[in-house]
Backbone bond lengths (Angstrom), bond angles and torsions (degrees), N, CA, C in turn:
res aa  C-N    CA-C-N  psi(-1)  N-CA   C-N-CA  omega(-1)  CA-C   N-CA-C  phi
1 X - - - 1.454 - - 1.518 108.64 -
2 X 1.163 110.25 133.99 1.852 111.83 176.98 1.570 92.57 -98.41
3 X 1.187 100.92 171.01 1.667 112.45 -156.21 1.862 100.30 -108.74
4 X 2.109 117.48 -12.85 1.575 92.91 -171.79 1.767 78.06 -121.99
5 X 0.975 88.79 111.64 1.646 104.95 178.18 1.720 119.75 -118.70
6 X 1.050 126.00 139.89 1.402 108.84 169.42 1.603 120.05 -91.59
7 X 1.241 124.81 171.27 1.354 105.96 170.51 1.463 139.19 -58.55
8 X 1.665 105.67 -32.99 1.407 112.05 167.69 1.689 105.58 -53.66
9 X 1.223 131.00 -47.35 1.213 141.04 -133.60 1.920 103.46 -89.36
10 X 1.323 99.42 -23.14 1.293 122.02 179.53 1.670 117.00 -79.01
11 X 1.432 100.20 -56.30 1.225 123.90 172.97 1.842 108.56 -40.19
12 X 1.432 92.12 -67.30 1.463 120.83 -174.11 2.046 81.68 -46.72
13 X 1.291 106.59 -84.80 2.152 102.91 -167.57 1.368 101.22 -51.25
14 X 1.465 156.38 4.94 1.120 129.02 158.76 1.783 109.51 -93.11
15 X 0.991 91.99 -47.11 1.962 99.77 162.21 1.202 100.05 -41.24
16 X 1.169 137.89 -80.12 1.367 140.78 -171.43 1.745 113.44 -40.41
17 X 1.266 85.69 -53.25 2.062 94.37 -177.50 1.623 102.46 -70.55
18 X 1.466 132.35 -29.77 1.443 119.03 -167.67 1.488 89.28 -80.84
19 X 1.635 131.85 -45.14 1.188 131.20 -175.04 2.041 120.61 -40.58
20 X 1.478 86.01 -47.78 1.492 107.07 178.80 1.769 110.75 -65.24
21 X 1.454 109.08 -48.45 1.843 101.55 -162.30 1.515 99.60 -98.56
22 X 1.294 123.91 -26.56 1.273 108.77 -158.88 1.266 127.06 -44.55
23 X 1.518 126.03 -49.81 1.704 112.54 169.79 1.121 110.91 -80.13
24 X 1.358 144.88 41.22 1.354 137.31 -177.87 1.561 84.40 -118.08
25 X 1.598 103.64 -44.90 1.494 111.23 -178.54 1.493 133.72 -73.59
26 X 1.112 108.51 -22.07 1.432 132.66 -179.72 1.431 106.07 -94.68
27 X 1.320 120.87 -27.12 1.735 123.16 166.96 1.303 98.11 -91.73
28 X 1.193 147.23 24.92 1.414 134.99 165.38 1.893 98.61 -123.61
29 X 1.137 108.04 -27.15 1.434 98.56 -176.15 1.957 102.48 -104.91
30 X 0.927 115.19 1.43 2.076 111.72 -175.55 1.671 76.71 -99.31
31 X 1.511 142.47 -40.04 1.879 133.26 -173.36 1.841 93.99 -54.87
32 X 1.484 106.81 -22.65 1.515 89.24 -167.93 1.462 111.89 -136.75
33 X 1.079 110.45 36.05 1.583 120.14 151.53 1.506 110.38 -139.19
34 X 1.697 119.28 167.33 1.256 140.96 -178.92 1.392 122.40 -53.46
35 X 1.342 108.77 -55.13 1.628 112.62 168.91 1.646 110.60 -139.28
36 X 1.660 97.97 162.09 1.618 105.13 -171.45 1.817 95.18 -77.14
37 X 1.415 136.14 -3.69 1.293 100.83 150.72 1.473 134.30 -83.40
38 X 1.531 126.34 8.76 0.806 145.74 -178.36 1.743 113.96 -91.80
39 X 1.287 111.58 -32.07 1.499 144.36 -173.93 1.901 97.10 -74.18
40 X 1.439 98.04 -58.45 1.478 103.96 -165.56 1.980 95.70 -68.43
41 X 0.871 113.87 -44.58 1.825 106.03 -163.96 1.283 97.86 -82.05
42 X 1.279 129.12 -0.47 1.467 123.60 -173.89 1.723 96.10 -90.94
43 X 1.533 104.07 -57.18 1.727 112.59 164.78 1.437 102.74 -45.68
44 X 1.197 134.61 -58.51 1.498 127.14 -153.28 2.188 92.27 -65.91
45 X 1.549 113.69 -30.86 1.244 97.76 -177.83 1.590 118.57 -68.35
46 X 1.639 100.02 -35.64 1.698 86.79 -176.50 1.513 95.23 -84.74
47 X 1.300 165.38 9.43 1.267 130.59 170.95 1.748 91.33 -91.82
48 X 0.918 149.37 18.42 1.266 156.05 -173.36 1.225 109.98 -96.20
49 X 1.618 102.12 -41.72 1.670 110.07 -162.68 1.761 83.88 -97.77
50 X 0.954 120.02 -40.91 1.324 113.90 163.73 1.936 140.05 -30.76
51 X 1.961 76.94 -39.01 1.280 101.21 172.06 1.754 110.50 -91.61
52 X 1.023 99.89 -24.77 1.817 101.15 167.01 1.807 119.23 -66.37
53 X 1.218 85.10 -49.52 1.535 95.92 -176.24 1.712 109.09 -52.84
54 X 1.450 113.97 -54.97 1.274 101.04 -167.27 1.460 119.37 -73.79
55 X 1.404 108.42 -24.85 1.488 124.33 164.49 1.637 116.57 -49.34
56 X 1.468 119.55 -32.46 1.178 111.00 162.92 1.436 124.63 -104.58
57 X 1.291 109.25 13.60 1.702 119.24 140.94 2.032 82.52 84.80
58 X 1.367 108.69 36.62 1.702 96.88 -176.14 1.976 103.65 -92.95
59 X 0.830 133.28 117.85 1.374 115.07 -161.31 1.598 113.69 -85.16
60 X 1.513 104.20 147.38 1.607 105.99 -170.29 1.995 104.37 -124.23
61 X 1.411 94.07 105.20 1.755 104.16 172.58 1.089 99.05 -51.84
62 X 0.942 139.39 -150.95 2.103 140.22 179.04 1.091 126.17 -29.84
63 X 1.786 101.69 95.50 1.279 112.01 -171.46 1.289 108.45 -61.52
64 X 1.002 112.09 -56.57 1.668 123.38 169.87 1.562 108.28 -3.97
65 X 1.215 100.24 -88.28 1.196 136.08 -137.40 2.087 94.52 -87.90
66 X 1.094 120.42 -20.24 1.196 134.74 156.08 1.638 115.52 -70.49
67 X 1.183 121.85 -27.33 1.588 124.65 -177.66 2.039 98.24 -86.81
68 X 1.416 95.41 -50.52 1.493 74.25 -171.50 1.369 113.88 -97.24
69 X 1.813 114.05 26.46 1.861 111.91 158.22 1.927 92.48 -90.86
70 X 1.021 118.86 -27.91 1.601 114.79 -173.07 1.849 99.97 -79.09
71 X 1.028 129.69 -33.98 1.606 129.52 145.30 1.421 124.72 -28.57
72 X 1.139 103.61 -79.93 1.515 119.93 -170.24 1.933 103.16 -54.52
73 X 1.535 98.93 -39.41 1.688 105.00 170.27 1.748 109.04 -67.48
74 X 0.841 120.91 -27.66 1.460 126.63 -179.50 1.493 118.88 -71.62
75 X 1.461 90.27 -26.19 1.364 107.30 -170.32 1.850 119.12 -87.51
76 X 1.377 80.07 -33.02 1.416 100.96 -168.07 1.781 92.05 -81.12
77 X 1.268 119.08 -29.94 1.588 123.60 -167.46 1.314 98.18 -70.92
78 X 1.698 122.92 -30.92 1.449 107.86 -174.94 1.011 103.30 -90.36
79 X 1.460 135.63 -21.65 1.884 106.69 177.35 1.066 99.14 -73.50
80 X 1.706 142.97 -39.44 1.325 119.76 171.65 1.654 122.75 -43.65
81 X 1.005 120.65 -49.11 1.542 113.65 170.26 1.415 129.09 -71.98
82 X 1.413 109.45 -10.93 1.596 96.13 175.71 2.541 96.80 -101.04
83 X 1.018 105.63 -17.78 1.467 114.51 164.52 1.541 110.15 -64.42
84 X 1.461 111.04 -25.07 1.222 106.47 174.04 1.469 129.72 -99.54
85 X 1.255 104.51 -16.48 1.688 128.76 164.75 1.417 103.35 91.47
86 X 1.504 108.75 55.41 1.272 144.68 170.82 1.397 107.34 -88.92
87 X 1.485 140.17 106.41 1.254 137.57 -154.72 1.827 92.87 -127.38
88 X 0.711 133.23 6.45 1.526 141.39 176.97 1.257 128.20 128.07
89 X 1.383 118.73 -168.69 1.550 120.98 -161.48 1.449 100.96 -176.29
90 X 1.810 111.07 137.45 1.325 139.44 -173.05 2.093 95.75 -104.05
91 X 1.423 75.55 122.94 1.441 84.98 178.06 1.660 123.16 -87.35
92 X 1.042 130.60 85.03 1.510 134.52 -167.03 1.727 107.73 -95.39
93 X 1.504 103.49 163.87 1.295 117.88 -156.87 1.562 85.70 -135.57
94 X 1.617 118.22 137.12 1.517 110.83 167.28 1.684 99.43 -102.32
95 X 1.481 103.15 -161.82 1.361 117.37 -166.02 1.450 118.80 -60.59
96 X 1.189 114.04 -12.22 1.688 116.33 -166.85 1.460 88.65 -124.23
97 X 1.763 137.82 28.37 1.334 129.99 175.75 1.625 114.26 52.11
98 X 0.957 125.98 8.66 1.336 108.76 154.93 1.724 130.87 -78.78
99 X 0.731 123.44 134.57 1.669 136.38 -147.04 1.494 97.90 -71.58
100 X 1.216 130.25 143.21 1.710 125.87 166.48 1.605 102.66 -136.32
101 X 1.114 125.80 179.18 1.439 113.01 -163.29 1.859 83.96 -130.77
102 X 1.359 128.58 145.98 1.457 149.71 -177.78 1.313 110.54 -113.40
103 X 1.444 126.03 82.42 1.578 120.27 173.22 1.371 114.97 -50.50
104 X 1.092 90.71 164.20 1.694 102.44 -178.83 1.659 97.14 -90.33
105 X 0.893 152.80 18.84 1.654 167.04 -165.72 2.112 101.59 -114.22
106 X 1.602 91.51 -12.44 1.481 72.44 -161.21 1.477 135.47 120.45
107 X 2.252 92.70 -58.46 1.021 112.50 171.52 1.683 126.06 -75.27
108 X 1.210 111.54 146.76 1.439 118.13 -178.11 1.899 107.30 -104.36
109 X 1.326 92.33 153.85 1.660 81.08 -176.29 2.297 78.87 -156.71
110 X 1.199 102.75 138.79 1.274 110.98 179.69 1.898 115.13 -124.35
């Protein structure tokens, strides 16, 4: 990732990068979870953070190889939550669009 990018230009390299990894990525993370809807929202989280990352212009040497260490963390985050009796989560946005996560407990944690 180069760091003076415009938005088109950004847009355009994440299109390009989801085009490139996705079944490489999605066959590395559905070998290690229960079901492929579990596979797909786990992918939809790292191209997200994917989409965070470049938005804050933080630069990543091996993209590659950066998508499927943010995988394997994704991965590892859901057996922690279902080991913990973590049954899901509502994804909420406050007033200035930054993202906060809505347990299913009720509890909110941002």
């Amino acid at each position: 990732m180069t760091e003076n990018l415009s938005t088109a230009e950004q847009n355009e390299q994440i299109h390009q990068t989801v085009q490139k990894e996705r079944r490489r990525l999605l066959d590395f993370v559905r070998k290690r979870v229960p079901t492929e809807e579990d596979a797909e929202d786990l992918l939809q989280e790292v191209f997200f953070e994917l989409i965070e990352t470049y938005r804050l212009m933080k630069p990543v040497e091996q993209l590659a190889s950066w998508l499927f260490k943010v995988a394997r963390n994704k991965i590892t985050d859901f057996y922690r939550k279902k080991k913990n009796g973590f049954t899901g989560s509502t994804i909420w946005y406050n007033e200035s669009g930054r993202r906060r996560k809505a347990f299913a407990s009720g509890n909110s944690a941002c």
